[in-house]
C-alpha positions in Angstrom: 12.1 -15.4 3.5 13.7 -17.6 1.1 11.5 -17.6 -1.6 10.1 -14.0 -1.0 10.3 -11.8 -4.2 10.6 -8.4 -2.5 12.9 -9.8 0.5 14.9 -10.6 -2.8 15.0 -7.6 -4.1 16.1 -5.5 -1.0 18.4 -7.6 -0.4 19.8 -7.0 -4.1 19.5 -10.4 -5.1 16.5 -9.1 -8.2 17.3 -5.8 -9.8 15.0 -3.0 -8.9 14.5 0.5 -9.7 15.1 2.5 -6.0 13.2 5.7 -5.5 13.9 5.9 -1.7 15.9 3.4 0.7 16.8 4.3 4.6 17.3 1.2 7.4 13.8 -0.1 7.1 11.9 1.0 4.3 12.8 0.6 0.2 10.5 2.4 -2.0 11.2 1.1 -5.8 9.3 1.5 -9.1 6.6 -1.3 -9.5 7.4 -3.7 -12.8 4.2 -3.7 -13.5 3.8 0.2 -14.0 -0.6 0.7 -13.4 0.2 4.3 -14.4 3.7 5.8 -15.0 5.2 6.3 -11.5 3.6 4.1 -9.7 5.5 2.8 -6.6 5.8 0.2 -3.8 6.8 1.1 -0.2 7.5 -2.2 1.7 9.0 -2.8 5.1 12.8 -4.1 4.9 11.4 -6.8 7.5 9.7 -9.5 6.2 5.8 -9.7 7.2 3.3 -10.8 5.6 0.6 -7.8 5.7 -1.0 -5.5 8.0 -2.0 -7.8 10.3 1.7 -8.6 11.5 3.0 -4.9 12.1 3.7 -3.8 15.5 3.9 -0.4 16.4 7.8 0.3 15.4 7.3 -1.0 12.0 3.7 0.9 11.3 5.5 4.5 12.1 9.0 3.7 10.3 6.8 2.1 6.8 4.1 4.7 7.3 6.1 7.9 8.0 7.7 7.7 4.6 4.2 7.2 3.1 3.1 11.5 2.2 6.8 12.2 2.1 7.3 9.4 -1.2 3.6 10.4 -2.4 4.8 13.9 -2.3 7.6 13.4 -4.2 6.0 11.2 -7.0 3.4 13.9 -7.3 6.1 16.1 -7.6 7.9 14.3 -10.9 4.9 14.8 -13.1 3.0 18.1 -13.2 0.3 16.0 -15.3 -0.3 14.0 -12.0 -3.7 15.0 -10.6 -4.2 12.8 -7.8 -2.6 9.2 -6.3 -4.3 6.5 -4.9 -2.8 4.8 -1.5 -3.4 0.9 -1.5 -2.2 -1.9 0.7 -4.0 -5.1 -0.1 -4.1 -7.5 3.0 -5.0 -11.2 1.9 -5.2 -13.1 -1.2 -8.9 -12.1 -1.1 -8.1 -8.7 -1.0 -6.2 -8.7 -3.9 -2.9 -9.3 -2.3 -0.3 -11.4 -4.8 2.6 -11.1 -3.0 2.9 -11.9 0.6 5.1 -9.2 1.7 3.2 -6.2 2.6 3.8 -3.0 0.3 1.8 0.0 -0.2 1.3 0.9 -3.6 1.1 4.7 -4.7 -0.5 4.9 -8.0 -0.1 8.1 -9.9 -3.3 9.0 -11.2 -3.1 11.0 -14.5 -6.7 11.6 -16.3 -9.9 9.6 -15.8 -9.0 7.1 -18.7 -5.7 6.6 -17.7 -6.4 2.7 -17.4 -6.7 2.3 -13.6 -9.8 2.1 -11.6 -11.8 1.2 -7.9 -15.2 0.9 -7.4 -17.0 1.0 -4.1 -20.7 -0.6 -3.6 -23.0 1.6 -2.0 -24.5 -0.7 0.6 -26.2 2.4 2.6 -29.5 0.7 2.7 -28.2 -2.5 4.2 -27.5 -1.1 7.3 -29.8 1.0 9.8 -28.3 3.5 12.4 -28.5 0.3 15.2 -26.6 -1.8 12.5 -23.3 0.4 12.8 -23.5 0.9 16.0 -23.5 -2.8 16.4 -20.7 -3.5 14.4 -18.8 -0.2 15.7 -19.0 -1.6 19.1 -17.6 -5.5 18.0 -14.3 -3.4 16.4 -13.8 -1.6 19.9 -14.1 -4.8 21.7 -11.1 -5.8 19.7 -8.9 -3.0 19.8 -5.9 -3.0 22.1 
């Protein structure tokens, strides 16, 4: 893609910081720096997210994924922990429409990143999972 910010930068075109690069993955330090470390896997092919992997490019991209987590864990012995996140859709929080995986270093509590997650427990009886369990199988495949 043409206009593609990370299609530009593995092709050299935008400077980047590379941690790890083989045939079809780059892993490189993210500008934005949540916490110190954190990094973006991305695909050398260009898709869009998730949704447009097929089984080749899900084992080469997510492979690499513990051995790059290990190794930022590694760099820093006041890392405690690392979140995984790959954002799907603009109203997932996805701002650039070449999938990537962050790994986010996490330090201490306060260390200026955060995720929450509703509790919606009571909204949905045992018969209510079971329902919407049953509409994902129908899709699989």
């Amino acid at each position: 893609m043409d206009n593609c910010i990370f299609c530009k930068i593995i092709k050299g075109e935008i400077p980047s910081i590379t941690v790890y690069e083989d045939n079809n993955v780059k892993a490189f330090l993210d500008i934005s720096q949540a916490t110190k470390g954190h990094v973006l896997v991305v695909p050398k092919k260009h898709v869009k997210d998730i949704f447009e992997y097929d089984e080749e490019l899900a084992k080469d991209v997510f492979a690499k994924i513990p051995m790059i987590a290990r190794a930022v864990k590694e760099s820093d012995p006041e890392i405690k922990g690392l979140n995984i996140i790959n954002n799907n859709g603009e109203l997932a929080y996805q701002s650039v429409f070449h999938s990537h995986v962050h790994l986010i270093p996490r330090y201490t509590q306060k260390d200026g990143f955060s995720m929450s997650f509703k509790d919606n427990s009571d909204s949905y009886d045992n018969e209510d999972l079971k329902k919407i369990a049953e509409n994902i199988k129908q899709h699989l495949g």
